[in-house]
DRENTORKOL-3810 file (N, C-alpha, C; in nm, 4 decimals):
REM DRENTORKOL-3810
@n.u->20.1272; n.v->18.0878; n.w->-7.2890; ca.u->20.0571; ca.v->18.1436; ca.w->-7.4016; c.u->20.0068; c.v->18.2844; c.w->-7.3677
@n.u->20.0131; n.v->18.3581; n.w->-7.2422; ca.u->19.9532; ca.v->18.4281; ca.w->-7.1858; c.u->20.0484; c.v->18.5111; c.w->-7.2316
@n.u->20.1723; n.v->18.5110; n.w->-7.2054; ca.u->20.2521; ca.v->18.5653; ca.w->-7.1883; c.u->20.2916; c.v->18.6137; c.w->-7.3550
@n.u->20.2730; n.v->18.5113; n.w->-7.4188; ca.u->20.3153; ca.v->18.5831; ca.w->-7.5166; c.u->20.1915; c.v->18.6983; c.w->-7.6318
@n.u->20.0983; n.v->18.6107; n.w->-7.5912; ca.u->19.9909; ca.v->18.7260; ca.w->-7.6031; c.u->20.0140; c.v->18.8754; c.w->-7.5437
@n.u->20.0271; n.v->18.9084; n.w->-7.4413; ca.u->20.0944; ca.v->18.9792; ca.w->-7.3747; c.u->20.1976; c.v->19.0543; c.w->-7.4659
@n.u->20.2966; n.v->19.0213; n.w->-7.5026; ca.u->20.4656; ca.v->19.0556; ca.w->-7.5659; c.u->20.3497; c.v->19.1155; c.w->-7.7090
@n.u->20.2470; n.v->18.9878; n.w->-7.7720; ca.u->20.2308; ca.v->19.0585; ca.w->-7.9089; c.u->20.1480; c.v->19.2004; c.w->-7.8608
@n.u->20.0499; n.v->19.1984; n.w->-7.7772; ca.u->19.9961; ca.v->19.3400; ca.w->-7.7304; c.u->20.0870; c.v->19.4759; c.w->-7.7306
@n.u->20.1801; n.v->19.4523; n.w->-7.6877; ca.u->20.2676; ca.v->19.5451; ca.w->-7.6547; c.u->20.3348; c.v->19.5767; c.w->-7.7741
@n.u->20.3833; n.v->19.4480; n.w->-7.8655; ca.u->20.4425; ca.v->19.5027; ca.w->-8.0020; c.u->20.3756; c.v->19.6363; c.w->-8.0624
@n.u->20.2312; n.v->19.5266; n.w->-8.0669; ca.u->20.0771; ca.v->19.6165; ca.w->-8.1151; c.u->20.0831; c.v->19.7586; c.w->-8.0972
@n.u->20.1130; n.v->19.7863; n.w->-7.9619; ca.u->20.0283; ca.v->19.9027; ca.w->-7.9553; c.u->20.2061; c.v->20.0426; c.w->-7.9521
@n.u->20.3244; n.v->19.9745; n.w->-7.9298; ca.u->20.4424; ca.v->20.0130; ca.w->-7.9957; c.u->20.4179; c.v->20.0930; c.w->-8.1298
@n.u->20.3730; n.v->20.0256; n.w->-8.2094; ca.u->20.3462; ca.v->19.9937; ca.w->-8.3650; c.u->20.2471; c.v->20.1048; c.w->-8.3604
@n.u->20.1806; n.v->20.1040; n.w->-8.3252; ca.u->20.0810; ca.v->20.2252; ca.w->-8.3019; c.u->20.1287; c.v->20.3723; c.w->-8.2453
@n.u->20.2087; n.v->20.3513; n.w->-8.1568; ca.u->20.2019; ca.v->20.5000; ca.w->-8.0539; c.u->20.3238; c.v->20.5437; c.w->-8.1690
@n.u->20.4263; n.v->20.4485; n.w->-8.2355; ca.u->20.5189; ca.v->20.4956; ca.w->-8.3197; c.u->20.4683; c.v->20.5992; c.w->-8.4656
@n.u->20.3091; n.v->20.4761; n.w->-8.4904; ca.u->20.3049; ca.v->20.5645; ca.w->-8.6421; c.u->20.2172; c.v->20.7161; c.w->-8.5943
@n.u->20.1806; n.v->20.6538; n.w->-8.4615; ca.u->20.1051; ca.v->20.7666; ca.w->-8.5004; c.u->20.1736; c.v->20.9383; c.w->-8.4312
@n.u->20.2845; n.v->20.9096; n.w->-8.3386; ca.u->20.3879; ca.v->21.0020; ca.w->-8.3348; c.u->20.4696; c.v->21.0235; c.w->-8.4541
@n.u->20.4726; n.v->20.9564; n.w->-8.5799; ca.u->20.5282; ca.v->21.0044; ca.w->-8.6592; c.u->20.3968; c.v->21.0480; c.w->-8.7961
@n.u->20.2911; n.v->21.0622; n.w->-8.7488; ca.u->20.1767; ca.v->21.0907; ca.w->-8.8330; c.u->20.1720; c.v->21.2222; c.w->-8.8195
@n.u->20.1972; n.v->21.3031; n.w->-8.6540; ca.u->20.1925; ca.v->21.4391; ca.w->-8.5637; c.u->20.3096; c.v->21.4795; c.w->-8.6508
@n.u->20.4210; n.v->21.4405; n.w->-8.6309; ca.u->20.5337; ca.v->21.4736; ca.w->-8.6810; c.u->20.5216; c.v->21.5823; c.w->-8.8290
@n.u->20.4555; n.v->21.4735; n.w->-8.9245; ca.u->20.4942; ca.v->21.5035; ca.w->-9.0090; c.u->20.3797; c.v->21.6299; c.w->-9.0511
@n.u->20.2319; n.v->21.5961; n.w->-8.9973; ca.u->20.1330; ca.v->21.6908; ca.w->-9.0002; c.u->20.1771; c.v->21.8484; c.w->-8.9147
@n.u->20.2872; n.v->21.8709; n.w->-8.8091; ca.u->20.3751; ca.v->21.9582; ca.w->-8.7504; c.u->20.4638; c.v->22.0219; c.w->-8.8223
@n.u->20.5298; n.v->21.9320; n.w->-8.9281; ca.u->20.5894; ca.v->22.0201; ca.w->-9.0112; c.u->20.5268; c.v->22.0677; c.w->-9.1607
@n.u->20.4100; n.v->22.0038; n.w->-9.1836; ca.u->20.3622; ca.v->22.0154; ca.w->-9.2928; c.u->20.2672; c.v->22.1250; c.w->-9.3022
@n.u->20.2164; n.v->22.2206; n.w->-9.1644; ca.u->20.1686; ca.v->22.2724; ca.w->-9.1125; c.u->20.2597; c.v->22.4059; c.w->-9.0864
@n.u->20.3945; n.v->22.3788; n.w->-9.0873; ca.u->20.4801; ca.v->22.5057; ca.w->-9.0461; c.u->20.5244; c.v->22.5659; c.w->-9.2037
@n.u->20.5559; n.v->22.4101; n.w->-9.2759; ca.u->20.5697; ca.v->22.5096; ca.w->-9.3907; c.u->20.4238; c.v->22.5651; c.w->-9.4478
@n.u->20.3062; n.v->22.5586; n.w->-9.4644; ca.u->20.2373; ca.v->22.6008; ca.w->-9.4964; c.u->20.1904; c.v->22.7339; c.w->-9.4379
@n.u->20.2170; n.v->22.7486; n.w->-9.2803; ca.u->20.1984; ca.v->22.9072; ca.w->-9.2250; c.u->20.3045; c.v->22.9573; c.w->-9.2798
@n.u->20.4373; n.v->22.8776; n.w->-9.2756; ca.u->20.5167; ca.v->22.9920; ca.w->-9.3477; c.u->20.5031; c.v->23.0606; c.w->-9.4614
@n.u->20.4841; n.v->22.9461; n.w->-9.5660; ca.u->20.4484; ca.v->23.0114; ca.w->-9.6831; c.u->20.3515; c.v->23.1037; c.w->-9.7534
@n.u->20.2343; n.v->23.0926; n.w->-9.6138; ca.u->20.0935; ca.v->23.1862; ca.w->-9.6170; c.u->20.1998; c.v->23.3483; c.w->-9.5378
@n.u->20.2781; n.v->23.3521; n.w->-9.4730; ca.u->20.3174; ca.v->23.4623; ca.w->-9.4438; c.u->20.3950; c.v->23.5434; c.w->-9.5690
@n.u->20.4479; n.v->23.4052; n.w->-9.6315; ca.u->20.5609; ca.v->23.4791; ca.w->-9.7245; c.u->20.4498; c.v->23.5991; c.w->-9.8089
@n.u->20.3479; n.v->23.4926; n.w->-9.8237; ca.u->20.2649; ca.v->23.5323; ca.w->-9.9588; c.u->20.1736; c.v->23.6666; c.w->-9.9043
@n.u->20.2153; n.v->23.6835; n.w->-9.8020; ca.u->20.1165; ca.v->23.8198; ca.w->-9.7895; c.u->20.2190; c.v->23.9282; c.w->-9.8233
@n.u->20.3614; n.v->23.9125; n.w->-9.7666; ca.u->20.4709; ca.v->24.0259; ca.w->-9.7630; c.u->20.4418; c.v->24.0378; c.w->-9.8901
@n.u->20.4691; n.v->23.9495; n.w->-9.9610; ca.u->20.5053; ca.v->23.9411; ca.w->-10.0971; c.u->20.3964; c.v->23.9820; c.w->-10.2545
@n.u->20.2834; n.v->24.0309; n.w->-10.1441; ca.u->20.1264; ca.v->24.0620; ca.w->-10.2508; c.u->20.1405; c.v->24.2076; c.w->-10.2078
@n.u->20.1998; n.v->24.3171; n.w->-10.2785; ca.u->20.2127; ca.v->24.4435; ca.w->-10.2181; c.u->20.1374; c.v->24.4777; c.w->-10.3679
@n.u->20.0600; n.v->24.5603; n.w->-10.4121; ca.u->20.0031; ca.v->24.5721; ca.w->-10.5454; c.u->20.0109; c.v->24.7165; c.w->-10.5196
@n.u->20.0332; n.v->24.7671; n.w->-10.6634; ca.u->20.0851; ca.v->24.9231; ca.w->-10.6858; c.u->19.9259; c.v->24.9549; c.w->-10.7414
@n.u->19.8352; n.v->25.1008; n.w->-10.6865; ca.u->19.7269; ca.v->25.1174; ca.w->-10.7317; c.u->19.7133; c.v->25.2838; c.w->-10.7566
@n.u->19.6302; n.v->25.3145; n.w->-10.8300; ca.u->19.6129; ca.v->25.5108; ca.w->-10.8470; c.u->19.4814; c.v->25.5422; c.w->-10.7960
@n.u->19.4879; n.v->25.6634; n.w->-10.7482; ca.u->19.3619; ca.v->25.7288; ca.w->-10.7037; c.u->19.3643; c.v->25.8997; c.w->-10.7838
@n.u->19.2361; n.v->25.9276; n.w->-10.7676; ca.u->19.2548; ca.v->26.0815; ca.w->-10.8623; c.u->19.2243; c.v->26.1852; c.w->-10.7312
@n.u->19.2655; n.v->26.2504; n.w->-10.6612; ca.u->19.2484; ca.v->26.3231; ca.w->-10.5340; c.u->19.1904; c.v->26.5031; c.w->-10.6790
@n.u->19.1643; n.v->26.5482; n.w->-10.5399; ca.u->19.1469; ca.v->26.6923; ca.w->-10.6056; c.u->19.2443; c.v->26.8050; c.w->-10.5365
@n.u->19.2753; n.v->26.8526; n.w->-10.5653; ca.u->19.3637; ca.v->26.9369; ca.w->-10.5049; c.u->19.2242; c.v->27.1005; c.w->-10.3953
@n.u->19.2680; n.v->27.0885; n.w->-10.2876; ca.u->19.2383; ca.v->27.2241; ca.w->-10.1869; c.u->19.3156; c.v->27.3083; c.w->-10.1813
@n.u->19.2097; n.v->27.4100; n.w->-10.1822; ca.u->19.2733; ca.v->27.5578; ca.w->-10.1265; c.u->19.3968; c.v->27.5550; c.w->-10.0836
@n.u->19.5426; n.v->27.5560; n.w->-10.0746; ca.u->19.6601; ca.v->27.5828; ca.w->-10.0195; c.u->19.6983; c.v->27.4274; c.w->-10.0275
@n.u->19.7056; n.v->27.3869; n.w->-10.1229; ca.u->19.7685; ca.v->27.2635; ca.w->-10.0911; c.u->19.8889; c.v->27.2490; c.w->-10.1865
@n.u->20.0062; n.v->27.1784; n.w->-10.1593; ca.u->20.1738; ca.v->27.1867; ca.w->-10.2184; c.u->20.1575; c.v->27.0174; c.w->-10.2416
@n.u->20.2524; n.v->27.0083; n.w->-10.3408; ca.u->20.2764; ca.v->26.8682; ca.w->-10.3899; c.u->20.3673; c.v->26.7975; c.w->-10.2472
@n.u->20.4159; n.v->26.8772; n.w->-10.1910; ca.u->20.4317; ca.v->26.8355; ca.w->-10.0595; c.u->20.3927; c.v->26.7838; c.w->-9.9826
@n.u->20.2984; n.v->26.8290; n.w->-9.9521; ca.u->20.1361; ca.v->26.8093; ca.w->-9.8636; c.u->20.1154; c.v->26.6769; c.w->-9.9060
@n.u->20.0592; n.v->26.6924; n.w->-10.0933; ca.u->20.0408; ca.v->26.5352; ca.w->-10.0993; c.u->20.0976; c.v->26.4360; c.w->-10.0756
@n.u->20.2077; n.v->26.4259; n.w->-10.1005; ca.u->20.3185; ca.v->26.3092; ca.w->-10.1216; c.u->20.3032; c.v->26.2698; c.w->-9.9745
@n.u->20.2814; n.v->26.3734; n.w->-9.8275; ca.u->20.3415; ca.v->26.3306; ca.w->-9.7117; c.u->20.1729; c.v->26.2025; c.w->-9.7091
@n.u->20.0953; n.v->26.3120; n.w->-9.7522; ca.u->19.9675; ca.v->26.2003; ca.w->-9.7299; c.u->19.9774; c.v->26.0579; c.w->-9.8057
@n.u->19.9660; n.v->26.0489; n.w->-9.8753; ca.u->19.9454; ca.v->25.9341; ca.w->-10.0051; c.u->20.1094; c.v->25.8606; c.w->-10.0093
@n.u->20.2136; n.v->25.8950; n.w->-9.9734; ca.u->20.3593; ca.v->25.8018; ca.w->-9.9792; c.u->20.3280; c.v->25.6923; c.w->-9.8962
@n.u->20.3826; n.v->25.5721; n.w->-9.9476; ca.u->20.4196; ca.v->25.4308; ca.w->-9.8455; c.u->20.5330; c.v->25.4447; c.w->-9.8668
@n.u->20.5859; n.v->25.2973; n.w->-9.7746; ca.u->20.7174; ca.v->25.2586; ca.w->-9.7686; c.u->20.7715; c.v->25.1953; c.w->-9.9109
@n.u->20.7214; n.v->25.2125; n.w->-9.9946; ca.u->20.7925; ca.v->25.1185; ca.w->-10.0953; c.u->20.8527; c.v->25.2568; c.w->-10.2144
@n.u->20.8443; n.v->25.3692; n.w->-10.1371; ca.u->20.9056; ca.v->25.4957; ca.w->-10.2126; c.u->21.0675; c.v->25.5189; c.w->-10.1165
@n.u->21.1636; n.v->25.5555; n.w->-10.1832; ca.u->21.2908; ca.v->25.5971; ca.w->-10.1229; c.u->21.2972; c.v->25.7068; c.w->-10.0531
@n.u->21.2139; n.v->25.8098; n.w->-10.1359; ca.u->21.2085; ca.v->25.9841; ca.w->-10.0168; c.u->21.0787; c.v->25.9949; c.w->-10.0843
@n.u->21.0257; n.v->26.1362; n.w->-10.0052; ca.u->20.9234; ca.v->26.2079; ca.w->-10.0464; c.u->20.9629; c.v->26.2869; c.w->-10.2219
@n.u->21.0773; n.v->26.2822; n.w->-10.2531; ca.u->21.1049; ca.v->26.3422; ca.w->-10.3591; c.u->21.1059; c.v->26.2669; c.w->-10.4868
@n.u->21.1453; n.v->26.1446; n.w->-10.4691; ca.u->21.1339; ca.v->26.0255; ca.w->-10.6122; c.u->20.9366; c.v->25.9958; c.w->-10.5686
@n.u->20.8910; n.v->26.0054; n.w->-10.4702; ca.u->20.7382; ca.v->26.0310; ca.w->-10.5015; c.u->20.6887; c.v->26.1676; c.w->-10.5555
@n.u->20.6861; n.v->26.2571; n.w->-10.5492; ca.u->20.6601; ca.v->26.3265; ca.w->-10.6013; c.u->20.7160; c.v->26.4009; c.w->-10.7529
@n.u->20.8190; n.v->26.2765; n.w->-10.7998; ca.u->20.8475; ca.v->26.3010; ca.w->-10.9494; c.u->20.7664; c.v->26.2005; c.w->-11.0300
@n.u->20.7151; n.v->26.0988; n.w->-10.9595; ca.u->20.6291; ca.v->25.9921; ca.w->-10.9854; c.u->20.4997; c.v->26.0824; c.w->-11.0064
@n.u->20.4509; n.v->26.1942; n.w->-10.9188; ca.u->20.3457; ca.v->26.2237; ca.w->-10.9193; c.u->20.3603; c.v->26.3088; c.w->-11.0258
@n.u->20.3947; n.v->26.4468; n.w->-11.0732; ca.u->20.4418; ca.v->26.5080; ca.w->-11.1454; c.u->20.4677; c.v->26.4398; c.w->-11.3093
@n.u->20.5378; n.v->26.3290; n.w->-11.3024; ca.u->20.5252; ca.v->26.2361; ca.w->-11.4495; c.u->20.4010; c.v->26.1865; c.w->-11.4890
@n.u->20.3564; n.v->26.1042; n.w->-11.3371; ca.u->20.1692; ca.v->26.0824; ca.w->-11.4136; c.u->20.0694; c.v->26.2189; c.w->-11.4370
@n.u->20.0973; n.v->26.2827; n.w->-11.3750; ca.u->20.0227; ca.v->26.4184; ca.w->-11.4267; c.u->20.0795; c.v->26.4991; c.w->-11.5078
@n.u->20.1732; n.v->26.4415; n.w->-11.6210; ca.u->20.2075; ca.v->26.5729; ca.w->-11.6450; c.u->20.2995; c.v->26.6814; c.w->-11.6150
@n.u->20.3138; n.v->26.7476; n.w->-11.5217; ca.u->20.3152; ca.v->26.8643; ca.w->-11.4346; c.u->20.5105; c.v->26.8714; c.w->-11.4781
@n.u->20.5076; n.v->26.9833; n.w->-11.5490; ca.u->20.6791; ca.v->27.0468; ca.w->-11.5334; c.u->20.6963; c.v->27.0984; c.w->-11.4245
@n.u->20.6471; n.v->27.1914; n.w->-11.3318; ca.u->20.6467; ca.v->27.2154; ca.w->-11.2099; c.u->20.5433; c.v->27.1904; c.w->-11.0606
@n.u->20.5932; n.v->27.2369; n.w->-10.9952; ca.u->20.5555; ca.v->27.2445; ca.w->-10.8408; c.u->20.4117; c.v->27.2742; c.w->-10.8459
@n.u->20.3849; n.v->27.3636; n.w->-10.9119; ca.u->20.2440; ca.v->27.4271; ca.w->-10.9052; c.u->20.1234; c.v->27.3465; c.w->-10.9546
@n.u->20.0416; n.v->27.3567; n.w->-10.8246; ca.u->19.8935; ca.v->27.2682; ca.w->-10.8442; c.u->19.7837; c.v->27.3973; c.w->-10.8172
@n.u->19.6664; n.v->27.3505; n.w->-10.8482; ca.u->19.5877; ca.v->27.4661; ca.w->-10.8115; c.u->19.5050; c.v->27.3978; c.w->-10.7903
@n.u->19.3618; n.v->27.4648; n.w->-10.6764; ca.u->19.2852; ca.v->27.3954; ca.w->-10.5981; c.u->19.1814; c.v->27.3880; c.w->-10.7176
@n.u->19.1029; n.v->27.2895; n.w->-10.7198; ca.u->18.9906; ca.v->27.2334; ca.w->-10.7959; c.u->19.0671; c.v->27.1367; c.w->-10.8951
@n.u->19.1735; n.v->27.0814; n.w->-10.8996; ca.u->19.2986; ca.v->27.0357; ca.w->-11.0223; c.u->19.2536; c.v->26.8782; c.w->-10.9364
@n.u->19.3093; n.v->26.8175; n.w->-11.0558; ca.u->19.2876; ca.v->26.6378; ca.w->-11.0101; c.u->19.3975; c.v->26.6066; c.w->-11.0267
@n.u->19.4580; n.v->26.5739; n.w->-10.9769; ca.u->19.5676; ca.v->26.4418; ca.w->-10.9729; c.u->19.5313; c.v->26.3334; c.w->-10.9403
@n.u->19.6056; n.v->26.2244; n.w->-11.0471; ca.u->19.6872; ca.v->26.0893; ca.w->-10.9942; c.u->19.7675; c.v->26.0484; c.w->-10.9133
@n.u->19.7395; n.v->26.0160; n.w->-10.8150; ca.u->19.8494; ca.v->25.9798; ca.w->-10.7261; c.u->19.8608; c.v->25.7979; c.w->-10.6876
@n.u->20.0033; n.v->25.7627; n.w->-10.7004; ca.u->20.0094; ca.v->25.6540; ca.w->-10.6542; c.u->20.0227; c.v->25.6094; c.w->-10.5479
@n.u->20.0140; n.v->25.4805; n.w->-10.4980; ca.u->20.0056; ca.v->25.4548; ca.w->-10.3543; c.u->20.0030; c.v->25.2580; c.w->-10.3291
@n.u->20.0628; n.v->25.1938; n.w->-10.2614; ca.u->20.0983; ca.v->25.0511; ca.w->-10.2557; c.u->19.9944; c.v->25.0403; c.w->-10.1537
@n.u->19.9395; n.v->24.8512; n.w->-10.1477; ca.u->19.8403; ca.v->24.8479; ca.w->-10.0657; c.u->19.8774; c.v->24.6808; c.w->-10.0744
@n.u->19.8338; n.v->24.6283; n.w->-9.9150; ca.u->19.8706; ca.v->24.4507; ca.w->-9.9508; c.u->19.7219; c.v->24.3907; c.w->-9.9425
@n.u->19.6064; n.v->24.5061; n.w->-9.9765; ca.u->19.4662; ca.v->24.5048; ca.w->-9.9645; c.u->19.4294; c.v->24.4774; c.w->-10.0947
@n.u->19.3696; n.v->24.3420; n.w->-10.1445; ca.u->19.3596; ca.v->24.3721; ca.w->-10.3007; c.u->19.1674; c.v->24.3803; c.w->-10.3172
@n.u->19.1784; n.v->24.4862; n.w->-10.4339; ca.u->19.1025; ca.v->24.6094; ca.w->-10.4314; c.u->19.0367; c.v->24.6102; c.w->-10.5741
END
């Protein structure tokens, strides 16, 4: 009788080390997709925002664009037709004390 007391112990605790390696298991992957999906969701929160800068003494739409461009522009030149359309502006020429709009991407929400 010992013995089989014994055999059921061991079923027992089988039964145990099984669920609960498959409890880790599943909390391991349930855990990976969820960091994953917290990573996706940051790439993926890029929000387009405007600021009104003032234009200084000697400053070129050049100047701006190099300051204020992210990566989600192709060149400095499709930004600065962006800038030029929200302001307005048929040409190049800014003059110091002048406000512009300028755009600019941020994964900072604001």
């Amino acid at each position: 009788m010992n013995r089989q007391y014994n055999q059921a112990d061991k079923q027992q605790f089988y039964i145990i080390v099984m669920t609960l390696c498959f409890v880790i298991a599943i909390a391991v992957t349930y855990g990976s997709f969820i960091s994953l999906a917290k990573s996706n969701q940051s790439e993926d929160q890029v929000i387009k925002y405007y600021t009104s800068i003032q234009i200084q003494s000697g400053d070129t739409l050049w100047e701006v664009a190099s300051a204020y461009i992210t990566a989600e522009y192709e060149s400095i030149s499709d930004y600065i037709k962006e800038v030029k359309h929200l302001n307005s502006l048929d040409d190049d020429k800014i003059h110091e004390g002048q406000y512009l709009t300028v755009p600019y991407y941020s994964t900072t929400l604001k």
